[in-house]
C-alpha positions in Angstrom: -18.7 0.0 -0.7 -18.2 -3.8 -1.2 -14.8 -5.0 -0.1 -12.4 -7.1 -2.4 -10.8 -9.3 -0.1 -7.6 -10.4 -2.2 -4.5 -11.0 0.2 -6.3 -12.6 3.3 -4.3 -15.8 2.3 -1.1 -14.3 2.2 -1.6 -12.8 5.3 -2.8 -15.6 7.3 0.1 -17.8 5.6 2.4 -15.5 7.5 1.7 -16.6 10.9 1.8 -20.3 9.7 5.2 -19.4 8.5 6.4 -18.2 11.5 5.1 -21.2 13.8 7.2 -23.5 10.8 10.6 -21.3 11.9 9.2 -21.9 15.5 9.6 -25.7 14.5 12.8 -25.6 12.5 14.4 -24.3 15.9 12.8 -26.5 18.4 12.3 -30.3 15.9 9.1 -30.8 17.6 8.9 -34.5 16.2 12.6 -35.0 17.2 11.6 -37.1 20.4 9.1 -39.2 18.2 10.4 -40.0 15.1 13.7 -38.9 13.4 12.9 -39.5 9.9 9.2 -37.3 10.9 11.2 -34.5 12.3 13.5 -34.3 9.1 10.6 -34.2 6.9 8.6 -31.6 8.6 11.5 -28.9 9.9 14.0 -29.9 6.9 11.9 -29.9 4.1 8.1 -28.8 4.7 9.3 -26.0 7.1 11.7 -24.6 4.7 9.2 -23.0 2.7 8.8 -20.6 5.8 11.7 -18.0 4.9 11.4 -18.2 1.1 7.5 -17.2 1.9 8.8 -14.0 3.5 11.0 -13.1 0.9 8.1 -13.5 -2.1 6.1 -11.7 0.2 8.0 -8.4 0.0 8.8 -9.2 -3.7 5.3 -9.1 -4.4 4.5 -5.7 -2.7 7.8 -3.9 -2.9 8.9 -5.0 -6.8 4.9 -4.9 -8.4 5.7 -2.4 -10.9 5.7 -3.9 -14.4 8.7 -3.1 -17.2 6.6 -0.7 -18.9 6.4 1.3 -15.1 9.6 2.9 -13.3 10.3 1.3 -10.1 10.6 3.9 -7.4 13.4 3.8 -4.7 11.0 5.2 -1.8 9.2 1.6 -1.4 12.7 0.5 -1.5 14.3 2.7 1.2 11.1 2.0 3.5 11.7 -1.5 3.7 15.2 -1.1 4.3 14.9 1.5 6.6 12.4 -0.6 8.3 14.6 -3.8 8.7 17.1 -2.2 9.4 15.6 -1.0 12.3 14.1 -4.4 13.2 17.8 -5.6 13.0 19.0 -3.2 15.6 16.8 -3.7 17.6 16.7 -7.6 17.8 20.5 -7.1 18.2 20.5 -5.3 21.2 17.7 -8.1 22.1 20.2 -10.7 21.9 22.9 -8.8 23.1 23.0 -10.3 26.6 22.8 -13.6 25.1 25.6 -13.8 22.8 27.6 -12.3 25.9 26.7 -14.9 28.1 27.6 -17.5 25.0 30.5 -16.0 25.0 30.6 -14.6 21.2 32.3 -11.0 22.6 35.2 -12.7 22.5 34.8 -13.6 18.6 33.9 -10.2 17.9 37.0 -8.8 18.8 38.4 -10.0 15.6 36.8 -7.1 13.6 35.9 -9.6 10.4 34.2 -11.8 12.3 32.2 -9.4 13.7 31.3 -7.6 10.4 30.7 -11.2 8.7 27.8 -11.9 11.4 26.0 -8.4 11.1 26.4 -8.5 7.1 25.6 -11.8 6.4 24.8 -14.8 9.2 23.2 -12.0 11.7 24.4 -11.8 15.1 22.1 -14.7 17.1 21.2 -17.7 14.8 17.9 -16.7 13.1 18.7 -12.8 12.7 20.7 -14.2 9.4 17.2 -13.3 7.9 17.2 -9.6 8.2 20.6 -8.6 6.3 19.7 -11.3 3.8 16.5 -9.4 3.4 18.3 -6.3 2.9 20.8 -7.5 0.6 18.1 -9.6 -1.5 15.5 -6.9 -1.3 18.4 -4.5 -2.9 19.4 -6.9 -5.7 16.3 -8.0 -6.9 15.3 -4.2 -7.4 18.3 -3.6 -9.0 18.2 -6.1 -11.2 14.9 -5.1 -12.5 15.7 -1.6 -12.6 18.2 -2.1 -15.2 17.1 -5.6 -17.1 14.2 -6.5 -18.5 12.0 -9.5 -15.5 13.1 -12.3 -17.4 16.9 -11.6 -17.6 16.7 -10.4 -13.9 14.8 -13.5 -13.0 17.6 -15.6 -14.7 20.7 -13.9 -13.1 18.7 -14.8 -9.8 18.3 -17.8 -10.2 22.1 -18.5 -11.4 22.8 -17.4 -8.0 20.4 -18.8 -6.3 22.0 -22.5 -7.8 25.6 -21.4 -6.9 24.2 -20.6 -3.4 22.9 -24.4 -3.6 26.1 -26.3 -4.3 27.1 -24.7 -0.8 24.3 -25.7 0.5 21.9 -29.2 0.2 24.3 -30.0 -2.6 27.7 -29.1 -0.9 28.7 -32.8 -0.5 29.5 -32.7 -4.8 31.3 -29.6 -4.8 33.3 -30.8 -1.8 34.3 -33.5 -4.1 35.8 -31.4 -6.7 39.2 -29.4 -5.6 38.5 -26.1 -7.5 35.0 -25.9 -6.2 36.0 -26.7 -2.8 38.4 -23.7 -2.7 35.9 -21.2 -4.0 33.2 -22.4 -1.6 35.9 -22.1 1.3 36.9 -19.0 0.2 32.7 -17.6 0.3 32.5 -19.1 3.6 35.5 -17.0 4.8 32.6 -13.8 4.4 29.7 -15.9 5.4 28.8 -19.4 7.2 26.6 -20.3 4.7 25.6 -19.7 0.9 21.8 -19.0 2.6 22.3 -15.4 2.9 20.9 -12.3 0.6 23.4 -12.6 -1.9 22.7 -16.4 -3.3 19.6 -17.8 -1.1 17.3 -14.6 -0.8 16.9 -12.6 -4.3 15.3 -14.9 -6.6 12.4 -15.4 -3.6 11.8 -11.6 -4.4 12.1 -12.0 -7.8 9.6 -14.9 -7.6 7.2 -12.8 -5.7 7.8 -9.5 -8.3 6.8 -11.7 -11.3 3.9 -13.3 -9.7 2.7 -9.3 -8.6 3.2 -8.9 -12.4 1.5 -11.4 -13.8 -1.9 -10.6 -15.7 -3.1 -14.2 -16.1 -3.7 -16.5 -12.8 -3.2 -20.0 -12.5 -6.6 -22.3 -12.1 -6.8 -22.8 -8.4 -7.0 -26.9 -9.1 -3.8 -26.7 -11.4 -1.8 -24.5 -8.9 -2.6 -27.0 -6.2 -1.9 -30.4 -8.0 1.1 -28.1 -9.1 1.7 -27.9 -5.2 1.6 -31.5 -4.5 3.8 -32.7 -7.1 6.7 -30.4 -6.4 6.5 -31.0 -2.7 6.5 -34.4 -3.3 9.5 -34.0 -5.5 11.3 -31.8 -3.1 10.7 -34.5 -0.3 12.2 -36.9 -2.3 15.0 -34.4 -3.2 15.7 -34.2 0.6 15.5 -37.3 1.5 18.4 -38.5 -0.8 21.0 -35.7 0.1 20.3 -36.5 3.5 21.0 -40.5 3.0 23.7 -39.6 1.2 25.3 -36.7 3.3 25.5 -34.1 0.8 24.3 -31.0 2.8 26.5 -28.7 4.2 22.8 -27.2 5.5 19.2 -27.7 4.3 17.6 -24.8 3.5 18.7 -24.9 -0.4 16.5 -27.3 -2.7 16.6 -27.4 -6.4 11.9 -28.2 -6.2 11.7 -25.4 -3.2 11.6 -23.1 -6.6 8.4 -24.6 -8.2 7.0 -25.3 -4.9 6.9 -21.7 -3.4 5.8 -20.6 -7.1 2.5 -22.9 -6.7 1.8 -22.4 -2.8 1.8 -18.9 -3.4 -0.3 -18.7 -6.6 -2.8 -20.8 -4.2 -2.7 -18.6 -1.5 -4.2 -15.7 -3.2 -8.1 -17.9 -3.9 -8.1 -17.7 -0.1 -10.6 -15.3 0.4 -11.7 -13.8 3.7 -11.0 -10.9 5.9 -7.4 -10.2 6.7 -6.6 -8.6 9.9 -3.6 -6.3 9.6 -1.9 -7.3 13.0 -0.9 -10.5 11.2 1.5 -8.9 9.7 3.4 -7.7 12.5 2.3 -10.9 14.7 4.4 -12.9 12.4 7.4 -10.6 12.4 7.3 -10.7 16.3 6.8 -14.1 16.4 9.6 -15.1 14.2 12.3 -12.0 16.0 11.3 -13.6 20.0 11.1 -17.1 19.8 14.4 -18.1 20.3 14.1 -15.8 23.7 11.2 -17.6 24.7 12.8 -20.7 24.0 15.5 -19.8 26.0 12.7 -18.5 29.0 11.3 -22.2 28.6 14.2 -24.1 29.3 15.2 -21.5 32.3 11.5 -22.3 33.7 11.8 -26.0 33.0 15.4 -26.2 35.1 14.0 -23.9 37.6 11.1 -25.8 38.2 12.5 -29.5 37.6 10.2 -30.0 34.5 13.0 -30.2 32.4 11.4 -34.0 31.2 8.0 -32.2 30.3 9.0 -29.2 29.1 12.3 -29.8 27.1 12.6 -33.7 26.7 9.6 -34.1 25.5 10.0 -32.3 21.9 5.9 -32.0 21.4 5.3 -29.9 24.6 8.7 -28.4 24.4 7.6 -26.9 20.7 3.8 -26.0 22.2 5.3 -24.6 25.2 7.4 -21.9 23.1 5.0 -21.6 20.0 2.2 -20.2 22.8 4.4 -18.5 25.1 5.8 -17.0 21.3 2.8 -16.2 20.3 1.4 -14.8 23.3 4.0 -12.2 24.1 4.1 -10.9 19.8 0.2 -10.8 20.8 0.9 -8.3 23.8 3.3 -6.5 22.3 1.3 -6.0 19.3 -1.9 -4.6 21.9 1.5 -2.2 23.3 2.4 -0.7 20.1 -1.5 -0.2 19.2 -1.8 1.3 22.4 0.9 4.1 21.8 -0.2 4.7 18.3 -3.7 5.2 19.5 -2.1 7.6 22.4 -0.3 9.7 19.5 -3.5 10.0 17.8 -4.8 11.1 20.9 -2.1 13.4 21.5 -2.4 14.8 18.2 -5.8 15.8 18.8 -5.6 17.3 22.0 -3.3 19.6 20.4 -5.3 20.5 17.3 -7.2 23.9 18.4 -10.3 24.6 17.2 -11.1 21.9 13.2 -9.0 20.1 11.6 -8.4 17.0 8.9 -6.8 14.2 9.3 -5.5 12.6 6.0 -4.2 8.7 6.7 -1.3 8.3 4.3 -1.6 4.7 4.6 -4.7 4.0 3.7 -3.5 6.9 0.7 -0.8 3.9 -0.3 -3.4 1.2 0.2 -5.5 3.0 -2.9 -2.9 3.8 -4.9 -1.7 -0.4 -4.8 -4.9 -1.4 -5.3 -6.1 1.0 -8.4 -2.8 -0.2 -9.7 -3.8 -3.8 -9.2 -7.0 -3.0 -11.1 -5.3 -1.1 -14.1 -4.1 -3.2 -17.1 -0.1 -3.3 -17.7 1.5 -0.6 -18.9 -1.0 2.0 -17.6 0.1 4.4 -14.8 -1.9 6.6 -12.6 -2.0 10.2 -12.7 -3.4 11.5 -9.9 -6.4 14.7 -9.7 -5.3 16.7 -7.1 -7.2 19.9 -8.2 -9.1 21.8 -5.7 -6.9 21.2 -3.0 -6.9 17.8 -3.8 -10.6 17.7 -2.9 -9.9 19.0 0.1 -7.1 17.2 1.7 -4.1 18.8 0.5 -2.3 19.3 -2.7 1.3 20.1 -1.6 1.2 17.1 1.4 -0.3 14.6 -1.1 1.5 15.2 -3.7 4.8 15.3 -2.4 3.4 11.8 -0.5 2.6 10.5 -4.0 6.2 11.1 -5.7 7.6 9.3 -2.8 5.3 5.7 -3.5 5.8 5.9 -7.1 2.8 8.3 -9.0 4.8 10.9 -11.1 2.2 12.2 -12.7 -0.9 14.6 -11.2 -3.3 16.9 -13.0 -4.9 20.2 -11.4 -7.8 22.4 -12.9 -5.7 25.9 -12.8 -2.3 27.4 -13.7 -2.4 28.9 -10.8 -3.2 25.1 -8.6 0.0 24.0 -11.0 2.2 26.9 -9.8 1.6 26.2 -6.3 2.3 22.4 -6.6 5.9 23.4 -8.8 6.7 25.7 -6.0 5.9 23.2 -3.2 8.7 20.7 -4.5 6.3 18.7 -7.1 8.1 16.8 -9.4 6.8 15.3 -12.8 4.4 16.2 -15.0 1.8 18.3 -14.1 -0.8 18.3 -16.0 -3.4 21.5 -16.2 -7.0 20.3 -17.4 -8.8 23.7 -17.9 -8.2 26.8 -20.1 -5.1 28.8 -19.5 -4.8 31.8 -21.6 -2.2 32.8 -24.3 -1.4 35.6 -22.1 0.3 33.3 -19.2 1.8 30.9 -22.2 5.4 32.2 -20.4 4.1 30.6 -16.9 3.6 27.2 -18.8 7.4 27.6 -19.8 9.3 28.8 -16.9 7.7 26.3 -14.6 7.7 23.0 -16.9 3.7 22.4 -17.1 2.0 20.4 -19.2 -1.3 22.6 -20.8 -4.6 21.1 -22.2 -5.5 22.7 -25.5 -9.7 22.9 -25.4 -9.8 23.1 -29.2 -7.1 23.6 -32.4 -7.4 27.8 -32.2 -5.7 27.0 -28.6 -3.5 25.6 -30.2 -2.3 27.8 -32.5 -2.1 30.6 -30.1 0.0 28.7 -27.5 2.4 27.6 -30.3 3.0 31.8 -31.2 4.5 31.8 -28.0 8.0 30.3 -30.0 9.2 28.5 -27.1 8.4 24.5 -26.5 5.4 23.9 -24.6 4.1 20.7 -23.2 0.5 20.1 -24.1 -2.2 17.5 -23.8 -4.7 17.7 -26.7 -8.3 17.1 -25.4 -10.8 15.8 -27.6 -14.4 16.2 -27.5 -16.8 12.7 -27.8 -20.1 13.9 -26.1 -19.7 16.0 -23.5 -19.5 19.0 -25.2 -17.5 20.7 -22.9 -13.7 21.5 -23.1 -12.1 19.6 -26.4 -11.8 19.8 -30.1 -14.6 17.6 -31.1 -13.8 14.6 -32.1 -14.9 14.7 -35.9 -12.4 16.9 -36.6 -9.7 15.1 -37.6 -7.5 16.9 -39.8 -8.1 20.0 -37.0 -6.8 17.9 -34.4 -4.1 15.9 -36.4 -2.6 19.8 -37.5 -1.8 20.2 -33.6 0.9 17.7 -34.0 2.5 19.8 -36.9 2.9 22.6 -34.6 6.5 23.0 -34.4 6.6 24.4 -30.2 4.2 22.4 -28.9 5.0 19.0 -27.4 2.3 16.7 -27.5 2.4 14.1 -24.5 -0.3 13.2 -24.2 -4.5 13.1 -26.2 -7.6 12.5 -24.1 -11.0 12.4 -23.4 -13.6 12.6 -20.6 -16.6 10.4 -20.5 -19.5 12.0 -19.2 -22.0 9.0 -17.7 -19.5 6.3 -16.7 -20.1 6.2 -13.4 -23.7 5.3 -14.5 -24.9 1.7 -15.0 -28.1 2.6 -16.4 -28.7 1.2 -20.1 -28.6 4.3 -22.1 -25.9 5.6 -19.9 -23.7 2.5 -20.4 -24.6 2.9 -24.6 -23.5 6.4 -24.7 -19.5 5.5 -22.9 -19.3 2.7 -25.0 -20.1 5.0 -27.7 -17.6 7.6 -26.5 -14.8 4.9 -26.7 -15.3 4.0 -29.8 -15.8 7.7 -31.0 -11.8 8.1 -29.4 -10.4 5.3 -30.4 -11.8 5.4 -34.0 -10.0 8.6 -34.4 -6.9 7.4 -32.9 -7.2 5.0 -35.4 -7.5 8.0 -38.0 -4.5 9.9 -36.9 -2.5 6.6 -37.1 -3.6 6.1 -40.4 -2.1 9.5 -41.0 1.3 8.2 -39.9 1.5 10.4 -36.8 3.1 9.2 -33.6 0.3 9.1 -30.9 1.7 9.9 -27.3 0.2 8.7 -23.9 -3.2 8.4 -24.2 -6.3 8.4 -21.6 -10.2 8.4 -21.0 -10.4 7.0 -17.7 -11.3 8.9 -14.6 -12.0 7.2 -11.3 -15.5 5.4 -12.3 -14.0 4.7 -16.1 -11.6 2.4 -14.1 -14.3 1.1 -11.8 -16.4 0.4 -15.0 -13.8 0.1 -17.9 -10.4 -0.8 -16.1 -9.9 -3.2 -19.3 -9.3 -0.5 -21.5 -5.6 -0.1 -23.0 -4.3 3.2 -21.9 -1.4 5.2 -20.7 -2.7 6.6 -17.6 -5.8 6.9 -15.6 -6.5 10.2 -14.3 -8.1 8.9 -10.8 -9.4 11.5 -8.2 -12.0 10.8 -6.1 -11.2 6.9 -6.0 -7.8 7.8 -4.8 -9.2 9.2 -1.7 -11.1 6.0 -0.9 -14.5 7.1 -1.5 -17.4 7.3 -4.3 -19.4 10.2 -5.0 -22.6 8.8 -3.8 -23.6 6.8 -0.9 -25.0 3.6 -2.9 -22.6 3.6 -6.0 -22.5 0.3 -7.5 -19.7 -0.4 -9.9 -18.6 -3.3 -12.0 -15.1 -3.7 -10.7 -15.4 -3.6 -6.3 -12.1 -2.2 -4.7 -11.2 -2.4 -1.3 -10.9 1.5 -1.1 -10.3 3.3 2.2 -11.0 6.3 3.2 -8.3 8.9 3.4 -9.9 11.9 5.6 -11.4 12.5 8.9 -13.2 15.8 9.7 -13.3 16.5 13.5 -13.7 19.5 15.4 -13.7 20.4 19.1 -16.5 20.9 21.7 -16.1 24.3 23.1 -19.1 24.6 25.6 -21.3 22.9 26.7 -24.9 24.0 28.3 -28.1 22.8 29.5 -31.4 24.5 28.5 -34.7 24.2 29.2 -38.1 23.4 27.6 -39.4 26.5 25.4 -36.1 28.1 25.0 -34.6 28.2 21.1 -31.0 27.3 19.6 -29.7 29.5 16.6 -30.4 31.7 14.4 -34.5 31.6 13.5 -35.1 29.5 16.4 -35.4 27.0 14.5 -35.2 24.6 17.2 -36.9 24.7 20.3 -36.2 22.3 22.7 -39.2 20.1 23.8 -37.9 19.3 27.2 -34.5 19.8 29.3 -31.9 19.3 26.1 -27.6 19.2 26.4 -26.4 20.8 24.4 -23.0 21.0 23.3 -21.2 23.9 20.7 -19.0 22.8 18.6 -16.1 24.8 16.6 -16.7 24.5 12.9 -19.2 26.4 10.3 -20.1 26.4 6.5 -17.2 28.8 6.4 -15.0 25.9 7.4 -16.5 23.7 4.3 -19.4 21.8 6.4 -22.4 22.3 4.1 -25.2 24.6 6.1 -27.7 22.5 4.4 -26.9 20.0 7.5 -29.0 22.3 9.6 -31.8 21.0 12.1 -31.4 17.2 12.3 -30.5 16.4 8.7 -26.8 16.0 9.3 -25.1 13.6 12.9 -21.6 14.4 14.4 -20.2 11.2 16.3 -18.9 11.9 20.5 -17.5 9.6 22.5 -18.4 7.1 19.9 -22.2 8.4 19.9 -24.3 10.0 17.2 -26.1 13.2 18.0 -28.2 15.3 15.5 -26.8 18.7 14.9 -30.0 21.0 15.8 -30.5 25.0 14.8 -29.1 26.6 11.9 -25.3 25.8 11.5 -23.5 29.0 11.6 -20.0 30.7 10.1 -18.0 29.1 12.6 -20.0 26.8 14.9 -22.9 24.7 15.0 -24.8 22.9 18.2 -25.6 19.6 18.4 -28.3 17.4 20.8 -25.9 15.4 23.5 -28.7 14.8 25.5 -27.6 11.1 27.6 -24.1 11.0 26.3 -21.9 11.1 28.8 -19.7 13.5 30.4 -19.5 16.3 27.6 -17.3 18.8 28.2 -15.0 21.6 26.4 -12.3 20.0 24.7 -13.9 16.7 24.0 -13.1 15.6 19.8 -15.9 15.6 18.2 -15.9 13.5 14.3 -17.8 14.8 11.7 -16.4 12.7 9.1 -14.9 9.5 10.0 -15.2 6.9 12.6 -15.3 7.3 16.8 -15.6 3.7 18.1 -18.0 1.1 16.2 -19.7 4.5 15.0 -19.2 5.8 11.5 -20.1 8.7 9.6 -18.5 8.3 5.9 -18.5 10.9 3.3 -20.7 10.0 0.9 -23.2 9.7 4.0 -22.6 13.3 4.9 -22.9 14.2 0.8 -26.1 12.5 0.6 -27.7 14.2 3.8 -26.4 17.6 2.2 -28.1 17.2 -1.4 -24.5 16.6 -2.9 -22.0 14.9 -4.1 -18.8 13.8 -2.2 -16.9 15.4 -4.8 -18.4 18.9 -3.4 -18.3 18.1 -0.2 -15.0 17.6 0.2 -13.4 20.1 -2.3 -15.5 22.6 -0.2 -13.5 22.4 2.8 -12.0 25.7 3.8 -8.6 26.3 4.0 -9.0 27.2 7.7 -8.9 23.4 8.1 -5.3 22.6 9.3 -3.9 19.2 7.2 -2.9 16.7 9.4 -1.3 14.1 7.9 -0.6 10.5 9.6 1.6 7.6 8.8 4.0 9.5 6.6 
């Protein structure tokens, strides 16, 4: 599946940010020249913070006006700094004892001052102002249109400035002076997440919003003038003393508007320990500065390694960025020895469904769809097999409200199991369970007009979804019907939310198969048109299933009903589609070696004998069947399960509950080794649509087959 590579420059601009807050701390150029050092940690540097703060703008507020925000994206990253922040405090801890600060902290407001607002060793000021901006910014867009928000924002963002860069003028004027004093009686300085940190997340929210980029050429130009501007902007309030501190410029607004827009034509891969490199690397430098300067003293390099600014900033930039890289390898480590953990304790098969890379589809799907249009989600047969309660529950928590099932009885399940929202039943339910749609709030689809009519004799309201026929000739009142369709709406206990359609070929590219969608479109959209005309109030509406948003994600709709997408994969191996997603794959099959036996040339394996081995062959039984879901089609060679990150061919007849596999030259099998049948052991891969194609299926099948013996188990909640 090709790869769409879109935030590689954001990410790599992270770790350039950090080394600038390196620099800030350290004035590399100090030693050098003054008027050098001012320009590069004064003004070029403080772009660094701001960058962070647009950063989780852009991912945490993307939602546009027409979309709810959801608190649970809100309450990670809080719970997440927070954390962070305890932890760096402890960190510190011995530090600000030997400085001394103990003693200021006995006075209980100037203790809660430095954990609230300037953080509790000179750079932690970041992580409450992250928490307060982070928590302003969503409110603000929660409750105002972006522009409004953007423009409270930025009024505080300029009262934040006239106690900051441009605190020399309000010094000047007795009422101002007062109020400033009185603001820094709660904080040191007006750069904090009340004045200096929300409007950076409000930048980055309207940016994520945004449907139009920027030409790379005028976003750059765009770049060079404000930075020019803002050096010149910094250059005067420093000749003429204004700043009370210099992290406030009135061109840092425009500049961080245009280096961001620029960052995102930087294409390329984007390793995801950036992320958290920067973040180390911006929580451990001032340690490292201060193990520099003990080395230096100890050693009597103090003239290398401190006096001369150049090394001094070299010597802690590597030494930084060397221990974020170790401690990055640690916390791999331990996650991979969970994993590990995890699946020594599984007994006998089980799934493993990676809620992160769940997230990562759902963000990008919504990148692809155009405003306005929200995902509901297909989680019908067991949400193709990695389960419906788990995922939908996960679902509500990032933001998608909205699921559809195939059943009544999948919809009841879900209800019980704590869904919230709509859920959205697309096959036939009968009149006779009308009172099941009512007592558990479910949305019906009614297949024609006589559907219709006999859900509305129930006399109580009933949320439906009218489904329209243009070409499949499957479920739907077809779609030349107008009047049939339009007299739905007049029935007085049903409550329309929603009209759609299902196109039949649009995960097809071929010529004919392109014509007929197209003509499918305009067949539903013509008699949307119709029903207009007719002065009737059309509700959500939707034609797009996974590959009509792959195809067709232009179209102008109120949700896309994505399944199979939403789980990372395609239903066949070699499925090209017009618009390329970076989709990853959400489940891992693996199973368990449970013997492990040599036999000899001549002798059989399986049922039928089907193979016979040739010469002396390892083999090695493994613990899952077509009962389990793994398609018995797979049988002698056709299918590969990965071991110790090698393939071996599955040989004989897969059974009910096992099947044997040739391990022949791998080494050391033995009972209890994992084995992936799905997924990825090492460099080795086996993905699902592989595993469909070697079956004569689809992936669709393939994974809505597997068995409810499967235990769920999900990661990265």
């Amino acid at each position: 599946m090709p790869q769409r590579k879109e935030y590689a420059g954001i990410d790599y601009f992270r770790l350039i940010a950090a080394f600038l807050v390196v620099a800030i701390h350290t004035s590399p150029l100090a030693g050098l020249n003054e008027t050098a050092d001012f320009v590069l940690t004064r003004v070029l540097a403080r772009v660094a913070v701001p960058f962070f703060f647009m950063v989780s703008g852009f991912f945490l507020l993307s939602k546009t006006e027409a979309e709810k925000l959801n608190f649970y994206g809100l309450a990670v990253l809080l719970k997440k700094t927070a954390f962070l922040y305890g932890i760096a405090i402890l960190l510190y801890l011995p530090l600000n004892i030997y400085a001394g600060t103990l003693g200021e902290w006995r006075y209980l407001p100037n203790l809660l001052k430095d954990i609230v607002f300037d953080g509790t060793f000179y750079h932690l000021w970041y992580l409450p102002a992250a928490i307060f901006g982070a928590c302003i910014a969503w409110l603000l867009l929660k409750r105002l249109p972006s522009r409004q928000a953007f423009i409270i924002s930025l009024i505080l963002y300029i009262v934040g400035l006239f106690g900051d860069s441009y605190y020399g003028i309000s010094e000047k004027i007795p009422f101002l002076k007062a109020v400033y004093q009185n603001l820094f009686w709660f904080s040191d300085y007006t750069r904090n997440g009340l004045f200096f940190a929300p409007v950076f997340f409000m930048l980055g929210a309207l940016l994520a919003r945004q449907t139009k980029r920027i030409p790379l050429k005028t976003c750059l130009i765009g770049l060079a003038v404000s930075f020019v501007f803002m050096l010149t902007e910094g250059l005067l309030l420093h000749g003429f003393k204004l700043p009370k501190h210099d992290s406030m410029y009135l061109m840092l607004l425009p500049c961080m508007f245009f280096l961001f827009q620029s960052l995102h034509f930087w294409k390329g891969k984007n390793p995801k320990y950036l992320r958290n490199l920067s973040m180390l690397i911006y929580l451990i430098h001032p340690a490292v500065i201060v193990v520099v300067r003990g080395f230096a003293k100890a050693t009597g390099l103090q003239r290398l390694l401190i006096d001369n600014s150049v090394i001094h900033y070299l010597a802690v930039a590597s030494g930084s960025f060397a221990a974020a890289i170790v401690l990055v390898m640690i916390l791999d480590r331990k996650r991979t020895h969970q994993s590990n953990s995890r699946q020594r304790h599984q007994d006998r098969v089980w799934a493993e469904i990676n809620m992160r890379n769940l997230r990562h589809n759902v963000q990008v799907l919504r990148d692809a769809l155009p405003v306005g249009c929200e995902i509901m989600a297909v989680i019908k047969a067991n949400a193709y097999g990695h389960g419906a309660a788990g995922i939908s529950a996960y679902l509500h928590r990032i933001g998608v409200d909205s699921v559809a099932v195939a059943t009544i009885d999948e919809a009841i399940y879900l209800r019980k199991k704590g869904t919230k929202g709509e859920i959205l039943i697309l096959g036939y339910t009968s009149e006779a369970r009308t009172s099941e749609l009512f007592r558990y709030r479910l949305s019906q689809t009614v297949v024609d007009a006589e559907h219709a009519r006999e859900l509305n004799r129930f006399g109580k309201p009933i949320q439906i979804h009218i489904k329209v026929d243009t070409g499949m000739n499957r479920l739907g009142e077809n779609y030349r019907h107008g009047s049939e369709i339009a007299s739905i709406f007049d029935c007085e206990n049903l409550k329309v939310r929603g009209i759609f359609s299902h196109m039949s070929v649009s995960d097809s590219t071929k010529t004919g198969h392109v014509a007929f969608t197209k003509a499918q479109i305009e067949h539903f959209y013509e008699l949307l048109d119709r029903l207009k005309a007719k002065h009737i109030q059309l509700p959500k509406i939707h034609i797009q299933s996974s590959y009509g948003v792959l195809h067709y994600p232009e179209l102008q709709c109120g949700y896309a009903r994505i399944g199979i997408a939403l789980y990372g994969v395609l239903s066949t191996f070699d499925a090209q589609t017009k618009c390329a997603l970076d989709l990853r794959p959400v489940l891992a099959l693996k199973s368990k070696v449970v013997l492990a036996r040599t036999i000899e040339s001549g002798e059989s394996v399986g049922y039928g004998r089907e193979f016979v081995a040739e010469q002396e062959t390892k083999v090695a039984v493994i613990s899952i069947g077509y009962a389990d879901g793994f398609p018995r089609s797979l049988s002698t060679g056709k299918g590969h399960v990965l071991i110790h990150g090698c393939r071996a061919p599955i040989i004989g007849r897969i059974c009910m509950d096992q099947l044997m596999a040739d391990v022949t030259g791998l080494p050391a099998i033995k009972r209890g080794d994992v084995v992936t049948l799905i997924g990825k052991d090492g460099s080795e891969e086996i993905t699902a649509e592989q595993v469909a194609v070697n079956a004569g299926t689809i992936t669709n099948e393939l994974l809505s087959r597997l068995s409810d013996r499967l235990e769920r188990v999900f990661l990265d909640l």
